[in-house]
Every structure is written in structure tokens, then in C-alpha cells.
C-alpha positions in Angstrom: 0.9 8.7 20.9 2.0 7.8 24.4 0.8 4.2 24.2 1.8 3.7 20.8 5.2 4.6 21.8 5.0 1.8 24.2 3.7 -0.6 22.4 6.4 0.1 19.7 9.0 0.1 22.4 7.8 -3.3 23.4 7.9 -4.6 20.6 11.3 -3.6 19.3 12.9 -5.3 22.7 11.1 -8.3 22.1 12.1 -8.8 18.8 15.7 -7.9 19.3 16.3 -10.3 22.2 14.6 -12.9 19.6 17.2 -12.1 17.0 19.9 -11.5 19.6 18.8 -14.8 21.1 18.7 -16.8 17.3 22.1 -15.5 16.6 23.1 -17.8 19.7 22.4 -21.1 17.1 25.3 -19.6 14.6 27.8 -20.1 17.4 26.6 -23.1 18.4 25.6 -21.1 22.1 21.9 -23.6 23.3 21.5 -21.1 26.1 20.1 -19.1 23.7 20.8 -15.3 25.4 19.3 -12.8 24.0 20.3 -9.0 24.9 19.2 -5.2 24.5 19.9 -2.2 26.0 17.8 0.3 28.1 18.4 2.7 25.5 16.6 0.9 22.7 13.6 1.2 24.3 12.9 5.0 23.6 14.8 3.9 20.1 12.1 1.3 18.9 9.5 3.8 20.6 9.9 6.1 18.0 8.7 3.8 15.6 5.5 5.1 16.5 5.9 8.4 14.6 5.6 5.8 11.6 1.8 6.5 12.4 2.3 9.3 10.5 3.4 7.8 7.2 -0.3 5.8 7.3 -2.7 8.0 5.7 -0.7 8.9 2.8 0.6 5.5 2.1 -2.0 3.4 3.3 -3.5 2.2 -0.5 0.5 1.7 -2.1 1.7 -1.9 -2.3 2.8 -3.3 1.2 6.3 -3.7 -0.8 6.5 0.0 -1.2 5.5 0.6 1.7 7.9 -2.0 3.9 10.4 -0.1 1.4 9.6 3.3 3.1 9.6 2.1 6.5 12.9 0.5 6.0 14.3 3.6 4.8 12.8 5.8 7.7 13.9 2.9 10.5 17.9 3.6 8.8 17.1 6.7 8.8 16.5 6.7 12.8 18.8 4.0 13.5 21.8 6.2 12.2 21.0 9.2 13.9 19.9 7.2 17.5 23.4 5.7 17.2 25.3 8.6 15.8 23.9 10.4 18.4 25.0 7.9 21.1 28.1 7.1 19.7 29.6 10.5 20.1 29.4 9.7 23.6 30.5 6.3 23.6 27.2 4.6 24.7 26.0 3.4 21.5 24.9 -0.2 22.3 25.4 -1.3 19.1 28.8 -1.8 16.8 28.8 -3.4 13.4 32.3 -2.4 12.4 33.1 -6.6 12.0 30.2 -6.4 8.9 31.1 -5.3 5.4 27.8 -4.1 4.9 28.6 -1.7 7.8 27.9 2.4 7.6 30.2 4.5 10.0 29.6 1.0 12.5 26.1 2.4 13.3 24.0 0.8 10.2 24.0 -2.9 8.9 22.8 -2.8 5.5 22.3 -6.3 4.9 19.8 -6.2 7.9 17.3 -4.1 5.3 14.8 -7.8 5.5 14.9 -7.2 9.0 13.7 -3.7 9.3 11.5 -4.1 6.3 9.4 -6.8 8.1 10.0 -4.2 11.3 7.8 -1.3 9.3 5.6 -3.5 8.4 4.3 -5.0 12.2 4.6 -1.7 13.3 2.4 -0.9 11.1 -0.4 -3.2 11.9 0.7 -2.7 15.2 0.1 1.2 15.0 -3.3 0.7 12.6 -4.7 -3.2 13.4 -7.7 -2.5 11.2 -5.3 -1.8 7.9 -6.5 -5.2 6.1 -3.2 -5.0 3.4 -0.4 -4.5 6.2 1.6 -7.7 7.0 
């Protein structure tokens, strides 16, 4: 579980400097920064308790199952940044989106963390021949 958790971690601040870093291009920015935050580390971590989800979804429709993971990542991202925004060191702030819950969810980014639940999961299970 340990490694998983830092391969997940790993991951997730990889790909969120990548996104961080594309969003650069919309203003027009060719440095190209990309930032995270030491707390998403443990954040995208968890991800690895999506291990858990495998065996019983493992032979339904990678569509259904990138739907699931989406749902459990919203699930974690609101509580994660619930949790740290009580104490005012939430990272994140999406108050400037419509598609905005209580500034801690985006739900427009539901692509995003469907493709997420899916690499995690071929992450997590490499020999799983239908995951993405």
C-alpha cells in the first residue's frame, strides 16, 4: 500500500504541474510554470485506496469505471479541501469558475479526473488489459 501511495502521489504532482504548466499557453505565459503544493502529495496518494475498487469492477466497461473513479476522486477532493479550507490552507480556490462547489470542486474538470481514475488504475494493476 505504502508504494502505491507513492506512486499515486507521484503521479498526481506530475500531472498537476503539467496542467498547471498548460494553463500558462491560455494567458499567453511561454515560461510555462507549473505549480503544486506539498499538501497534494498525501492528496493524490490516496488515490491508491482506488486499489480497492479493482476487484469488483475490474470486468465493467472502462467508461463505468472512469465514471466511478471520477466520482470517488470528487468525492476526496471535497473533503481534502474542505478539510483544509477550514483552516485556511487549502491550495486550491475555484470560486472565479461557475462550475464551482463551495470553491473546493471544479465540475467541469470531471474529463480530467476521469482520465485520472483511469491511469491510476493501470498504475495500481499494470496487468489489467481493459484499463486506459
Amino acid at each position: 500500500m505504502l508504494k502505491n501511495f507513492f506512486k499515486c502521489g507521484l503521479t498526481g504532482w506530475c500531472m498537476e504541474i503539467v496542467f498547471t504548466s498548460l494553463d500558462s499557453l491560455r494567458r499567453r505565459d511561454m515560461r510555462l510554470i507549473g505549480q503544486t503544493s506539498l499538501w497534494m502529495f498525501p492528496i493524490y496518494g490516496s488515490a491508491c485506496f482506488l486499489a480497492l475498487l479493482y476487484k469488483p469492477l475490474k470486468n465493467i466497461p472502462a467508461y463505468l469505471r472512469g465514471l466511478i473513479y471520477a466520482v470517488c476522486i470528487y468525492a476526496g477532493e471535497y473533503l481534502t479541501g474542505h478539510f483544509l479550507d477550514k483552516r485556511h490552507m487549502c491550495p486550491w480556490n475555484y470560486e472565479n469558475s461557475k462550475w464551482n462547489v463551495h470553491r473546493i470542486v471544479r465540475l467541469d474538470y470531471f474529463p480530467n479526473w476521469f482520465l485520472a481514475g483511469l491511469l491510476f488504475e493501470k498504475i495500481l494493476h499494470p496487468d489489467h488489459e481493459k484499463a486506459v
